[in-house]
C-alpha positions in Angstrom: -13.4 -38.2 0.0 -13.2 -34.6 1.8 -9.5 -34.1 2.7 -9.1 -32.7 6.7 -5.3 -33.3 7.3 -2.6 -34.6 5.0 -1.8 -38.2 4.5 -1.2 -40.4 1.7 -4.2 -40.4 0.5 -4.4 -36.3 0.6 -1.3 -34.6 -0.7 -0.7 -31.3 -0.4 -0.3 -30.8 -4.0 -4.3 -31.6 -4.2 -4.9 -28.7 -2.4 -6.2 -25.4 -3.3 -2.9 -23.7 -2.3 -0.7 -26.5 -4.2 1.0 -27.1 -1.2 1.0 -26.7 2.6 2.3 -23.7 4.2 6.0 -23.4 5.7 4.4 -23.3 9.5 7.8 -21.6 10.5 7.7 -19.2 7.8 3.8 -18.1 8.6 4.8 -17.5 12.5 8.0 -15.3 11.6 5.1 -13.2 9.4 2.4 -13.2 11.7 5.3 -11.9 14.5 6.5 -9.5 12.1 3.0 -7.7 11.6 2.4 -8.1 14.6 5.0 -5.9 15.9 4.5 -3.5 13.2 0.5 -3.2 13.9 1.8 -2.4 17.6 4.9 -0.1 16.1 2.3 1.9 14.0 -0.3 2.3 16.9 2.7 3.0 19.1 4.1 6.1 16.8 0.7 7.0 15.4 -0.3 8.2 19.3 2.7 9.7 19.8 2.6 11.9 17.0 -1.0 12.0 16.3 -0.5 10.8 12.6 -4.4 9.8 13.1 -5.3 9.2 9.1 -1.5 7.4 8.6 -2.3 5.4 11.7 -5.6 4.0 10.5 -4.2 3.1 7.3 -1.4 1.4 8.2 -3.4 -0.2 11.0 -5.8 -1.7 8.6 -2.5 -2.8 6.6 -1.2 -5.0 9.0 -4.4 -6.1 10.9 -5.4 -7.6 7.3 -1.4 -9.3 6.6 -1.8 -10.4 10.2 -4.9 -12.0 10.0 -3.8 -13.5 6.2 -1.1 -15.4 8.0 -2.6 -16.8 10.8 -4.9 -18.3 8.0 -1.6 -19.7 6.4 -1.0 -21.2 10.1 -4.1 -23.1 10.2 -4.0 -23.9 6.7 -0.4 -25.8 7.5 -1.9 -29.1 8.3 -5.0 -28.8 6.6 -4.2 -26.9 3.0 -7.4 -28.4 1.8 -9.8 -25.9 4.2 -11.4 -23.4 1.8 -12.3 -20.8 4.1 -9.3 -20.6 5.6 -7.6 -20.4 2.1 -9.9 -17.3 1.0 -8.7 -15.7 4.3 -5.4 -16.1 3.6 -6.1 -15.4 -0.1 -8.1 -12.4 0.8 -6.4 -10.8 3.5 -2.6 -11.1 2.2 -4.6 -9.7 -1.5 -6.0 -6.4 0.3 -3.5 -5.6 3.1 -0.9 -3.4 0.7 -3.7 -1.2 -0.9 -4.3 0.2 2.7 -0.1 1.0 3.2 -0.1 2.5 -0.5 -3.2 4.8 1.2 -0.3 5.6 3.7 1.7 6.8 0.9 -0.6 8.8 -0.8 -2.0 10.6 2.7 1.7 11.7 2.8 2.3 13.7 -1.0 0.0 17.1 0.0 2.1 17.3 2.9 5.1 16.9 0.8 4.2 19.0 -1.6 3.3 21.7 1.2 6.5 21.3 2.6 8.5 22.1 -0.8 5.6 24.7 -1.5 2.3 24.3 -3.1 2.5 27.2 -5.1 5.1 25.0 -7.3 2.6 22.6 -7.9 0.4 22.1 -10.8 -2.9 20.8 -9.2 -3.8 21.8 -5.1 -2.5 19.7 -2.9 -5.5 18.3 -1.3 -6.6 17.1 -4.5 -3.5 14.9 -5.0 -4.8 12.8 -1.6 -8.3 12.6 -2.9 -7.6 11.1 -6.0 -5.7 8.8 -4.8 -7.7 7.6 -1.8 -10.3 7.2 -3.9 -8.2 4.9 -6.7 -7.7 3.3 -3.3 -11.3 2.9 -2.0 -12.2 1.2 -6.1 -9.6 -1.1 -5.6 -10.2 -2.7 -2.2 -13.9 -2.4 -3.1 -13.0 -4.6 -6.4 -10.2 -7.6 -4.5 -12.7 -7.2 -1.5 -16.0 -8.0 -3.7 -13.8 -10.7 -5.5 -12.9 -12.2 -2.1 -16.7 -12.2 -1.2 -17.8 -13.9 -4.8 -15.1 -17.0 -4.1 -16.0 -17.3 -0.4 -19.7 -17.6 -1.2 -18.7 -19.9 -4.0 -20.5 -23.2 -4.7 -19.1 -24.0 -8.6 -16.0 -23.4 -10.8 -17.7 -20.5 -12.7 -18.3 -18.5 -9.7 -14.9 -18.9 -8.1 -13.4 -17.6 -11.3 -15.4 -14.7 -10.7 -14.3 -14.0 -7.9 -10.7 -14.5 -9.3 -11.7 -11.9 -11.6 -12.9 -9.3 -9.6 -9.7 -9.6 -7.3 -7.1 -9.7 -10.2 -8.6 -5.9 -11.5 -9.1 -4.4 -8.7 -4.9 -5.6 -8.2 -4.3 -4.1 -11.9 -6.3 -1.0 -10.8 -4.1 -0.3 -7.8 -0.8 -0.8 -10.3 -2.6 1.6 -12.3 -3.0 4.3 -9.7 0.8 3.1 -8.4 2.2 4.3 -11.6 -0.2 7.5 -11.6 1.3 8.7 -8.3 4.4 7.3 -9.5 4.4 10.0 -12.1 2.5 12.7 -10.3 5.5 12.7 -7.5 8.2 12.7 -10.9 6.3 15.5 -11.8 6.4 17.4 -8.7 10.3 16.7 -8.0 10.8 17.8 -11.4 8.9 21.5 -10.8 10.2 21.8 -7.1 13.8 21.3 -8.4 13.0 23.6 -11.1 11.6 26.4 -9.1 13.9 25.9 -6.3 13.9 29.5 -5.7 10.1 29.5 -4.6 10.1 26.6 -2.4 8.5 27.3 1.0 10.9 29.1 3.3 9.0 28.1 6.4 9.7 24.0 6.0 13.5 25.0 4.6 15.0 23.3 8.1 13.1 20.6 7.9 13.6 20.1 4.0 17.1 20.0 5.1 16.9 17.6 7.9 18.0 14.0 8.6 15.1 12.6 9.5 13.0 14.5 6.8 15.2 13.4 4.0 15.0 10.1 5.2 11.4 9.4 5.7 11.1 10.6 1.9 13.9 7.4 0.7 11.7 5.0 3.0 8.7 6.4 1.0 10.7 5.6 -2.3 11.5 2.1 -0.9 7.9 1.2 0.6 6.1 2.7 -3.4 8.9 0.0 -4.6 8.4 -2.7 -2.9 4.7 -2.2 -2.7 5.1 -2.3 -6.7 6.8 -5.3 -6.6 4.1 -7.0 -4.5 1.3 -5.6 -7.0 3.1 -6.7 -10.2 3.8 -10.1 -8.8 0.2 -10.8 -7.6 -1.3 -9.6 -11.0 0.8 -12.4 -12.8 -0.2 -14.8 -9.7 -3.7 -14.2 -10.2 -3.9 -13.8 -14.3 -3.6 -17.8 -14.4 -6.2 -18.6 -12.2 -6.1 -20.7 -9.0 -4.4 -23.7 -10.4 -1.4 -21.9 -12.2 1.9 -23.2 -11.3 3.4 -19.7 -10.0 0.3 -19.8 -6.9 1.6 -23.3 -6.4 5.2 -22.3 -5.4 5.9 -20.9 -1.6 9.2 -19.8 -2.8 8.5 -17.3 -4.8 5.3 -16.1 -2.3 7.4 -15.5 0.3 10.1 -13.4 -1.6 7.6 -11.1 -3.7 5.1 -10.8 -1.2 5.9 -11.4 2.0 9.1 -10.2 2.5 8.1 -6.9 0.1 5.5 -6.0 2.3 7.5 -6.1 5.8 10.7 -4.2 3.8 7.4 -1.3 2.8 5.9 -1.3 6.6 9.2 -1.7 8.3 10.6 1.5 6.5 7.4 3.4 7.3 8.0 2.6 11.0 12.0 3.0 11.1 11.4 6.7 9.6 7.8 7.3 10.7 6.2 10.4 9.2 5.6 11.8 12.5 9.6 11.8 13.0 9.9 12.9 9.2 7.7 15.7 9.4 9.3 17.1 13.0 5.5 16.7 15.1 4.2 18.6 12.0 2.3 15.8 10.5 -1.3 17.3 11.5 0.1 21.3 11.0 1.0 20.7 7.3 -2.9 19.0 6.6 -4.2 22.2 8.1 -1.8 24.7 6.0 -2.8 22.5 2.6 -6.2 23.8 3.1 -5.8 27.2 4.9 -3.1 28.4 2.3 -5.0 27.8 -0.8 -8.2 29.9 0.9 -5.8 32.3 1.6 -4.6 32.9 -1.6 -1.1 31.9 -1.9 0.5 31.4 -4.6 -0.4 28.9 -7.2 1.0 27.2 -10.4 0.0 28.7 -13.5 0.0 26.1 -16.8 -0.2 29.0 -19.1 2.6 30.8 -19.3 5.0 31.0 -22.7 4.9 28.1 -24.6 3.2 26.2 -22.2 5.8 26.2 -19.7 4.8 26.5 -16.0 5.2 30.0 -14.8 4.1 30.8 -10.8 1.7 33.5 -10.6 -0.1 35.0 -6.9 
């Protein structure tokens, strides 16, 4: 018998999902990432954070449509397209806010001064964006293997494919993790040489405060990653996919606390309007010859050289 609503003779629990989803819950999500796809497009034109905005964009569009999924999926949990999109959607959507992140360290590093960093700026965001582009290219290949799905085999494919390209973007999360250590360690260290024309901003409010939201959005986002990964690693019938509970407190609520703080202290507010100014410098300073870090100085400590 093919299941299209619940009744006795189609429990939730014989579901894909395990069980149906809270609707309430779903519609306080979908609003919330609604508001922030709005919030992002709103701030992103008024400061013309173009490459932020499209990455958060894509970040919400995707938890947005991943929760209407979980809507329609409330009376009928036994749907399988609606429980890839879900599935899917909700599985993809942070990789596109940690792209946020990482658009934002060369223009950190700029603002402290690049010439206390160990590798150019712009290099940091290319690395990164590309861990980025193998990842979703890995859960969106895996979403496209179970969706086309006709037997057991292939759907654990698919459940493959998404689960490393999850442990691929906790591997580059703990890369820029240490890469921004790294960089607070040399700019606190060379204090001396940080860039005198960013020294107001460095000391501002809003600056100071866009950089704890980034702390609190890498966390969370973290959190989310970690959580999926052990989701995931027991396939689609595990009893940790089969709890809401714990759904909606390492994944749902972790990703509105990361996008909410990247809209409470936008980068475009962080940054003073300079957003688009600091990605020009990153590329105009290093032609210009300003001053770089050297890794082969006395005993192989950093030393600054022009």
């Amino acid at each position: 018998m093919k299941c299209k609503a619940i009744g006795p003779d189609c429990p939730p629990d014989g579901s894909s999902l395990g069980y149906a989803p809270n609707m309430a819950a779903s519609i306080i999500f979908l609003v919330l990432f609604s508001i922030s796809l709005v919030g992002h497009l709103a701030l992103g034109r008024k400061y013309k954070t173009w490459t932020f905005l499209i990455a958060m964009g894509l970040g919400s569009s995707s938890e947005l449509i991943g929760y209407l999924g979980r809507i329609l999926m409330h009376n009928n949990p036994y749907k399988l397209s609606t429980f890839l999109v879900q599935i899917v959607c909700l599985t993809i959507g942070p990789a596109f806010y940690s792209a946020g992140l990482y658009l934002c360290l060369s223009r950190i590093i700029i603002v402290y001064g690049q010439n206390i960093s160990r590798i150019r700026p712009v290099w940091y965001t290319r690395f990164f964006i590309n861990c980025d582009i193998i990842s979703l290219s890995l859960q969106g290949a895996g979403g496209g293997v179970a969706s086309a799905a006709t037997k057991d085999s292939t759907m654990a494919l698919g459940n493959h494919l998404m689960l490393a390209g999850l442990i691929f973007q906790i591997v580059s999360l703990v890369l820029f993790a240490f890469a921004c250590g790294d960089f607070a360690i040399l700019a606190k260290r060379f204090a001396s040489s940080r860039n005198p024309e960013y020294s107001k901003l460095r000391a501002s409010t809003k600056f100071r405060g866009f950089l704890w939201a980034a702390v609190v959005s890498f966390a969370t986002i973290f959190t989310r990653c970690v959580y999926r990964v052990v989701e995931l690693g027991g396939g689609w019938d595990n009893s940790l996919m089969r709890e809401e509970t714990p759904f909606i407190i390492l994944e749902s609520c972790m990703i509105v606390i990361a996008v909410y703080a990247l809209i409470i202290f936008h980068p475009g507010v962080g940054f003073q309007n300079k957003f688009n100014d600091i990605k020009y410098q990153t590329v105009h300073g290093l032609e210009s010859g300003k001053e770089e870090i050297s890794l082969t100085g006395a005993e192989g400590a950093p030393c600054l050289r022009q």
